[in-house]
C-alpha positions as CSV (number, residue, x, y, z in Angstrom):
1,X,23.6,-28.3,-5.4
2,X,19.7,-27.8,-6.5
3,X,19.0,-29.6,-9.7
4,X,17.4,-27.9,-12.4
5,X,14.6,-29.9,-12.8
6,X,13.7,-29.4,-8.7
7,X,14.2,-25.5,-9.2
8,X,11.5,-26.2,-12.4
9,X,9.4,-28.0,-10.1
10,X,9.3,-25.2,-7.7
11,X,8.7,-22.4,-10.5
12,X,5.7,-24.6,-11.4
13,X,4.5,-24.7,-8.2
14,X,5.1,-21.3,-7.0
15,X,2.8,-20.1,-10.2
16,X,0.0,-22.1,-8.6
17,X,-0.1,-20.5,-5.1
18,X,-3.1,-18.2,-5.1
19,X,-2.5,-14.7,-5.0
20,X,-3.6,-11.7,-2.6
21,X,-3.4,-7.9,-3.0
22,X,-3.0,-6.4,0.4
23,X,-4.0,-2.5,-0.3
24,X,-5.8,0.5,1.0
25,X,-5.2,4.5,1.2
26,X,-2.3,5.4,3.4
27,X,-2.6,5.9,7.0
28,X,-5.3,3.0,7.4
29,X,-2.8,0.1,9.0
30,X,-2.2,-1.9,5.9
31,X,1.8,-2.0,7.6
32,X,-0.2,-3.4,10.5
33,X,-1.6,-6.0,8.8
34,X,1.3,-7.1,6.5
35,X,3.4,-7.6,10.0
36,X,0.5,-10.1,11.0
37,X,0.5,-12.1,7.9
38,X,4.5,-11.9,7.7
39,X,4.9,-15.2,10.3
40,X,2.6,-17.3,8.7
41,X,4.2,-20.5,7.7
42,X,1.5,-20.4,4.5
43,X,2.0,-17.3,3.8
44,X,4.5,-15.8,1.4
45,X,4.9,-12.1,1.6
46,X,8.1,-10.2,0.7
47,X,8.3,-7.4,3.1
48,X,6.4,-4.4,1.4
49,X,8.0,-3.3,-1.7
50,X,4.7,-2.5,-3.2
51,X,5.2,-4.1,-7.3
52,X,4.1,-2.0,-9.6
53,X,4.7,1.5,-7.7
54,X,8.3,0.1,-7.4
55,X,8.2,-0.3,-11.3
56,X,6.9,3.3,-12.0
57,X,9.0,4.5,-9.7
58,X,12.5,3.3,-11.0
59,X,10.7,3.8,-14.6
60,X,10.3,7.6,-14.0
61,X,13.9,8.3,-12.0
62,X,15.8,6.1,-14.4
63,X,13.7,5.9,-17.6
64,X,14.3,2.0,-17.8
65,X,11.4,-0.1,-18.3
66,X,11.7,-3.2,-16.7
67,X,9.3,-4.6,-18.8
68,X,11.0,-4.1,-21.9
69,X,14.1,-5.0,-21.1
70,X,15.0,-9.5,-22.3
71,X,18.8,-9.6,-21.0
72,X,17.7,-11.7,-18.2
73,X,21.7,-11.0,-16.8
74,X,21.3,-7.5,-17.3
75,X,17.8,-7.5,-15.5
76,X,18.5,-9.4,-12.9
77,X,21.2,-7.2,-11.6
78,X,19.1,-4.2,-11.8
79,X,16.4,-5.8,-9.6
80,X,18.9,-7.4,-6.6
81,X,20.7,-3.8,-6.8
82,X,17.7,-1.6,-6.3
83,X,16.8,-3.6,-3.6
84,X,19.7,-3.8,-2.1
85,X,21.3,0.1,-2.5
86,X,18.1,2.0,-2.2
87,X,17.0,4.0,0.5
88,X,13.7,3.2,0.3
89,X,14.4,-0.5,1.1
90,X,16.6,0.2,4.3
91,X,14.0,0.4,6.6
92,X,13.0,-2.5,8.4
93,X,9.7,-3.5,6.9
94,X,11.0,-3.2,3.7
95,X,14.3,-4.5,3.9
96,X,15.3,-8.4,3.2
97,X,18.9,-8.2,1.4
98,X,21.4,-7.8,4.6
99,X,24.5,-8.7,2.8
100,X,26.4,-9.5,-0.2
101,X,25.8,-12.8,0.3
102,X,22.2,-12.5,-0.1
103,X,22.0,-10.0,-2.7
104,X,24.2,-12.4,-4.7
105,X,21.7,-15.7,-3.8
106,X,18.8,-13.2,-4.8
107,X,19.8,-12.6,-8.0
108,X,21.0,-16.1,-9.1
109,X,17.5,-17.3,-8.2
110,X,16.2,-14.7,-10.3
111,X,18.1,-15.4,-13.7
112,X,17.1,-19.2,-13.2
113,X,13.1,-17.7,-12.7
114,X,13.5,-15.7,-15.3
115,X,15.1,-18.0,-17.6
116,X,13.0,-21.4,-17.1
117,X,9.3,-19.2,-17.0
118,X,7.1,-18.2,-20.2
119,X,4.8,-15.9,-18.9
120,X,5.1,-12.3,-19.9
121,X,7.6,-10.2,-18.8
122,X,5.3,-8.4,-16.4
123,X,4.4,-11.3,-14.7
124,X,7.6,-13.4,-14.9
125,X,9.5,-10.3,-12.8
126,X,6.7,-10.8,-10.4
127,X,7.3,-14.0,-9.5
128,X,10.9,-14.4,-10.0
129,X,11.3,-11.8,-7.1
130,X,8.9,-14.1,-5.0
131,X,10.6,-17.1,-6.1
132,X,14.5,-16.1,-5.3
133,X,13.2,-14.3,-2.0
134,X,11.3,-17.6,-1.0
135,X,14.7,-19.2,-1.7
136,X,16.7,-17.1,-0.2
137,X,14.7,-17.1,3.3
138,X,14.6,-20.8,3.0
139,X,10.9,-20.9,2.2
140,X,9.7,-24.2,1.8
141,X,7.5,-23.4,-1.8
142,X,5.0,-27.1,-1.0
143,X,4.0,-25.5,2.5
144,X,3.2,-22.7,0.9
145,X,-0.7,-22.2,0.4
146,X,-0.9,-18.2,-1.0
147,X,1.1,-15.5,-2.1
148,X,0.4,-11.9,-0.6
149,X,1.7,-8.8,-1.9
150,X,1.8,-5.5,-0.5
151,X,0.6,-3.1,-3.0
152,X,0.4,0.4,-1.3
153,X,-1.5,1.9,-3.9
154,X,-4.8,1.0,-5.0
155,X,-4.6,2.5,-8.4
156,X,-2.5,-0.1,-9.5
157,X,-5.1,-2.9,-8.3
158,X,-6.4,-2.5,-11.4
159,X,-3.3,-4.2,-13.2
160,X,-3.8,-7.0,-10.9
161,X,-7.1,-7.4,-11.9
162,X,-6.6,-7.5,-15.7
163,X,-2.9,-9.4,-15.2
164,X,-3.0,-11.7,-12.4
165,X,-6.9,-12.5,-11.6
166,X,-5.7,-11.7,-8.0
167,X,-7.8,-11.5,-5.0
168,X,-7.8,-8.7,-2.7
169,X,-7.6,-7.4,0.9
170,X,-8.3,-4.0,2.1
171,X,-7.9,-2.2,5.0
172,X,-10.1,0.7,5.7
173,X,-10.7,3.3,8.7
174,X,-11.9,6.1,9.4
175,X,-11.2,8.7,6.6
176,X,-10.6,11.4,9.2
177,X,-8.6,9.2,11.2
178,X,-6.3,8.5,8.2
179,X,-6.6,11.8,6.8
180,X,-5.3,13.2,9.6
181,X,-2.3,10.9,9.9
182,X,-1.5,11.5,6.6
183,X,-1.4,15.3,6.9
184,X,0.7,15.7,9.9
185,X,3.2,13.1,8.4
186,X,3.2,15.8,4.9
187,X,3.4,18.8,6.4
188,X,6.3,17.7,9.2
189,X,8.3,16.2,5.8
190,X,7.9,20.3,4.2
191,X,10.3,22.8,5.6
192,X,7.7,25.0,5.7
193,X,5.1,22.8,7.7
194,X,2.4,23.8,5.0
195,X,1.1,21.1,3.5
196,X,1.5,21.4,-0.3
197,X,-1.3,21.1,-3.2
198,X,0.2,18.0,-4.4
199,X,0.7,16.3,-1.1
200,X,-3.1,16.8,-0.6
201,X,-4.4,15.9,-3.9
202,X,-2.3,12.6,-3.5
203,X,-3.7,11.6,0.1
204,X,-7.3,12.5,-1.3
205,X,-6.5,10.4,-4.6
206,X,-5.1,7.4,-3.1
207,X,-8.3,7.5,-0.6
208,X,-11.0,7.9,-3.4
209,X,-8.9,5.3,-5.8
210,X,-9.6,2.1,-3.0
211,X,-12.7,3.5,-2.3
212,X,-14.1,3.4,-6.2
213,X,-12.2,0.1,-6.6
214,X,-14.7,-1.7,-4.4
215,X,-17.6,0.0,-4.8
216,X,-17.1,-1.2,-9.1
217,X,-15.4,-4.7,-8.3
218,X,-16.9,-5.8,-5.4
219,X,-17.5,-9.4,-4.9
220,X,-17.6,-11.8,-1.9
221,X,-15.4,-14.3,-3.7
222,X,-13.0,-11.8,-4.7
223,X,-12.8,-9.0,-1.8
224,X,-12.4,-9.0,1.6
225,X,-12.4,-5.9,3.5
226,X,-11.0,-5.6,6.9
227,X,-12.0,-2.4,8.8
228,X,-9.0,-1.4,11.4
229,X,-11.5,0.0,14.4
230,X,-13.1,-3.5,14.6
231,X,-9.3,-5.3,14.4
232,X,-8.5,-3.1,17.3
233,X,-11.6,-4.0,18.9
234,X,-10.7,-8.0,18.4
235,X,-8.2,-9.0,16.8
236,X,-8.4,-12.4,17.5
237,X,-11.8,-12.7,16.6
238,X,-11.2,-10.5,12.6
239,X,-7.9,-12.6,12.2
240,X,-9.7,-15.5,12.3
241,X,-12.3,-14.8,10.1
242,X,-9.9,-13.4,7.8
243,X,-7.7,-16.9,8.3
244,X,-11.3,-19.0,7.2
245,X,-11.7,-16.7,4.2
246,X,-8.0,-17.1,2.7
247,X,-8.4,-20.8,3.7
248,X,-5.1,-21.6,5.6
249,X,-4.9,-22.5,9.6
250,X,-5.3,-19.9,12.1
251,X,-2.2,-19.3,14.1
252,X,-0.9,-17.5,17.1
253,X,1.4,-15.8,14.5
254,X,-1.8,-14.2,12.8
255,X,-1.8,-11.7,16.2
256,X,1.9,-10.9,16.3
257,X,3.6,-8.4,14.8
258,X,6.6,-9.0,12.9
259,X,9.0,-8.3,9.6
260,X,10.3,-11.3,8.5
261,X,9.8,-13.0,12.0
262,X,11.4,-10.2,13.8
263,X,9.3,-7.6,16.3
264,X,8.1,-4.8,15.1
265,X,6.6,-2.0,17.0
266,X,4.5,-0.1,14.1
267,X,4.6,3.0,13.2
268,X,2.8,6.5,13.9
269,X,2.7,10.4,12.5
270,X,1.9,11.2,15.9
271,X,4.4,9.8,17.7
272,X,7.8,9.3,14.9
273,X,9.1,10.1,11.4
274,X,9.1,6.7,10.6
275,X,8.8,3.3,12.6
276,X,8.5,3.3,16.2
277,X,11.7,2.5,18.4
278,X,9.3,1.7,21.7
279,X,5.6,0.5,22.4
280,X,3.1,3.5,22.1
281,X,1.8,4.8,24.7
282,X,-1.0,2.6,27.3
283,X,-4.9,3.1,25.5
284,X,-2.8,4.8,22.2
285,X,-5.6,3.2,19.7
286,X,-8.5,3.8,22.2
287,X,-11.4,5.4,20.3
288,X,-11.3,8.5,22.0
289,X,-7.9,9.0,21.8
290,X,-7.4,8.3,18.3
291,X,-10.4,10.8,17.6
292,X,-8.5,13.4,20.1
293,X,-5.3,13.1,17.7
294,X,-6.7,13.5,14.3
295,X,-9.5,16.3,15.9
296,X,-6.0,18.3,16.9
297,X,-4.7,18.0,12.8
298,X,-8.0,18.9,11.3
299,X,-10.4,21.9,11.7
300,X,-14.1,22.2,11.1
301,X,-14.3,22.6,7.1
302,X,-11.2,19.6,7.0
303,X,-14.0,17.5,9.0
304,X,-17.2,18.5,6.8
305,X,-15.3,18.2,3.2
306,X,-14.0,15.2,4.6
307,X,-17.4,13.6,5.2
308,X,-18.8,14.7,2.2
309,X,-16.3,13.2,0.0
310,X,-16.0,9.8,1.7
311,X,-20.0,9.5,2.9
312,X,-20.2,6.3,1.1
313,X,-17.0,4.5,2.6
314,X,-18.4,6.1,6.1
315,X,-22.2,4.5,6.0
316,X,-20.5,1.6,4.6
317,X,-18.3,1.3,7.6
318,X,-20.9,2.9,9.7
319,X,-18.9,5.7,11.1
320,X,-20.3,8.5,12.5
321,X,-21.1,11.8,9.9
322,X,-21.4,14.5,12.5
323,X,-22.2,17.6,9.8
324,X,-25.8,17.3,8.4
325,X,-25.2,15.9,4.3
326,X,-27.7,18.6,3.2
327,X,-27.2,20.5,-0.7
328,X,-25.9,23.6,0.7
329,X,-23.6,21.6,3.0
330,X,-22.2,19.6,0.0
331,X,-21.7,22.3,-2.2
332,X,-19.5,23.7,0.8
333,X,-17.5,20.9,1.0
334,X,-16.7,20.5,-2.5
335,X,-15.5,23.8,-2.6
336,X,-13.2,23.8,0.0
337,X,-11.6,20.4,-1.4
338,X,-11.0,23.3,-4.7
339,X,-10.0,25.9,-3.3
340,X,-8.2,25.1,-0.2
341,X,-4.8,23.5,0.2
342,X,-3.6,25.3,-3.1
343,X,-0.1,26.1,-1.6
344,X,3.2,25.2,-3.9
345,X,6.5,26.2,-2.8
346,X,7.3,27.4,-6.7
347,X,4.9,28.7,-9.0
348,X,7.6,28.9,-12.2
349,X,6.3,31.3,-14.9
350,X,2.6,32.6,-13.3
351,X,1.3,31.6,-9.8
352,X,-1.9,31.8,-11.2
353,X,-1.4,29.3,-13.9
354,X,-0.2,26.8,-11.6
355,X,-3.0,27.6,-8.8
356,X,-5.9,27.5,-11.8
357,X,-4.0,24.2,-12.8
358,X,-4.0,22.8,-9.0
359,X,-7.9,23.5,-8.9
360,X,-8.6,22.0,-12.6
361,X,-6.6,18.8,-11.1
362,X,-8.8,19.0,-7.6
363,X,-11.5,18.9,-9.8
364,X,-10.7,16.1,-12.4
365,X,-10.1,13.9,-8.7
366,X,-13.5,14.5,-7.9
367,X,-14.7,13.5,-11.2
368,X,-12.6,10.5,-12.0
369,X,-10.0,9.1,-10.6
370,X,-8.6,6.9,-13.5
371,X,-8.9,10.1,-15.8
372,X,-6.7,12.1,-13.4
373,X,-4.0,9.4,-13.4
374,X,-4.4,9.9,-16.7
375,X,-3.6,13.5,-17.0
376,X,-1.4,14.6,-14.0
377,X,1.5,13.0,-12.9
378,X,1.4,11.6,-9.0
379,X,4.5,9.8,-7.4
């Protein structure tokens, strides 16, 4: 039997760990490089439940804000129970409540977090799920050095900026490389195999969202950006540096991949739905074959508009810009970013309300992305 004045101790100390913000744009490895980190004895990462797009998630299907809600009883239950009945949370690198024993662990340590803290509500959620996972996986809290979490969206890295004073870690590549990942996985979700307006504009959002959060908030103390051609390159060699800069001790663990210590193969559009239930194929990330798959997925004017809306993140990360970035080149891509990839399977009242509205919303991503969060709903 804990006492409560070890469980406050622990609480204390958790709040202490320093915090890291794993994000990026989809399709860019940040799964890859959560299953490095999982193993790490001074590492604390829940597998990836992403936190806030978890909490708008169940605040827009449910209409429940978590945040509002001061029957820690009540709370807790709703927590341990969307964890452990959703869907979402099934698959293996998301998953971590595998029976009713756990789920009824989990949510103990949560009231007793959520009871003993002071914070605000926003942050005390965050760290009671941290705490009762940490204690339900037999964590031990003092080896503990920093906290990671797995935010899959970089639109809400913002809130972590303002709330928790985090630090971050992206994970970039390639934009045609993870363009084209990301719209073979859309259109082989659609029953029609089109790729829908939406689906697009969410891709190109969550892109140009990590993108414009580094290029404002960049700082050496406070970013680190790892760049997935070089990790595949050697991965020793960028998992050590990235070891030095979070200061805890390099470890074989840092080059395996795993989900809470357990193998895990990865994940590809190219070759599964979902995760992977066998190695990929001999040379799979080789340069040339990587450019060979995403080459087969997009077309000449997917390539240039491409290029002309990520130049910056591509002579950042020197990649190679193959059409000439001249005006009447620019204008071009622009306007196929507007006008293609317009498709929606119902139009409602007036298909050409809802295209002119699909456009305007193409248009406001372009312009800002924090405006067009703003104004259209993404999920």
């Amino acid at each position: 039997m804990e006492s409560r004045l070890l469980l406050k101790k622990e609480i204390l100390a958790l709040k202490k760990k320093k915090l890291f913000v794993l994000s990026s744009f989809g399709h860019a490895g940040i799964d890859w490089v959560h299953s490095l980190l999982d193993g790490h004895e001074e590492i604390l990462i829940a597998p990836a439940f992403s936190y806030y797009r978890t909490y708008y998630r169940f605040l827009y299907r449910s209409k429940i804000n978590l945040f509002l809600i001061e029957d820690y009883d009540y709370l807790s239950k709703i927590i341990s129970d969307l964890f452990y009945f959703h869907p979402g949370y099934k698959v293996k690198r998301r998953k971590f409540l595998f029976n009713l024993t756990e789920k009824k662990n989990f949510e103990k340590y949560l009231k007793i977090y959520l009871k003993t803290d002071t914070e605000i509500l926003e942050k005390k959620i965050f760290y009671a799920i941290h705490f009762a996972f940490a204690k339900i996986k037999k964590k031990k809290i003092d080896k503990i050095k920093n906290i990671v979490i797995h935010e899959h969206v970089a639109w809400h890295c913002f809130r972590y900026l303002t709330i928790f004073k985090s630090k971050f870690i992206f994970i970039f590549r390639n934009p045609k490389a993870s363009l084209g990942g990301a719209v073979l996985k859309m259109k082989k979700s659609n029953k029609s195999k089109i790729l829908k307006s939406i689906q697009f504009d969410t891709i190109i959002l969550h892109m140009k969202t990590a993108l414009e959060f580094i290029i404002k908030y960049k700082n050496k103390k406070k970013f680190y950006i790892l760049q997935n051609e070089k990790m595949h390159e050697n991965l020793k060699s960028e998992m050590l540096n990235l070891a030095n800069w979070m200061k805890i001790k390099f470890s074989k663990q840092l080059l395996s991949q795993t989900f809470l210590k357990k193998k895990w193969l990865g994940e590809s559009s190219y070759l599964a739905k979902d995760e992977l239930k066998k190695n990929p194929p001999k040379n799979f990330y080789q340069p040339i074959e990587v450019e060979k798959r995403w080459r087969s997925v997009l077309d000449k004017n997917d390539i240039l508009m491409t290029e002309i809306i990520f130049q910056k993140q591509m002579k950042l990360m020197n990649h190679n810009i193959e059409n000439k970035l001249s005006f009447k080149n620019i204008i071009r891509g622009y306007f196929i970013f507007l006008l293609r990839y317009i498709y929606q399977e119902k139009y409602f009242f007036s298909k050409t309300i809802i295209i002119s509205r699909n456009i305007v919303r193409k248009l406001f991503i372009l312009i800002s992305t924090k405006i067009t969060l703003m104004l259209f709903t993404f999920h």
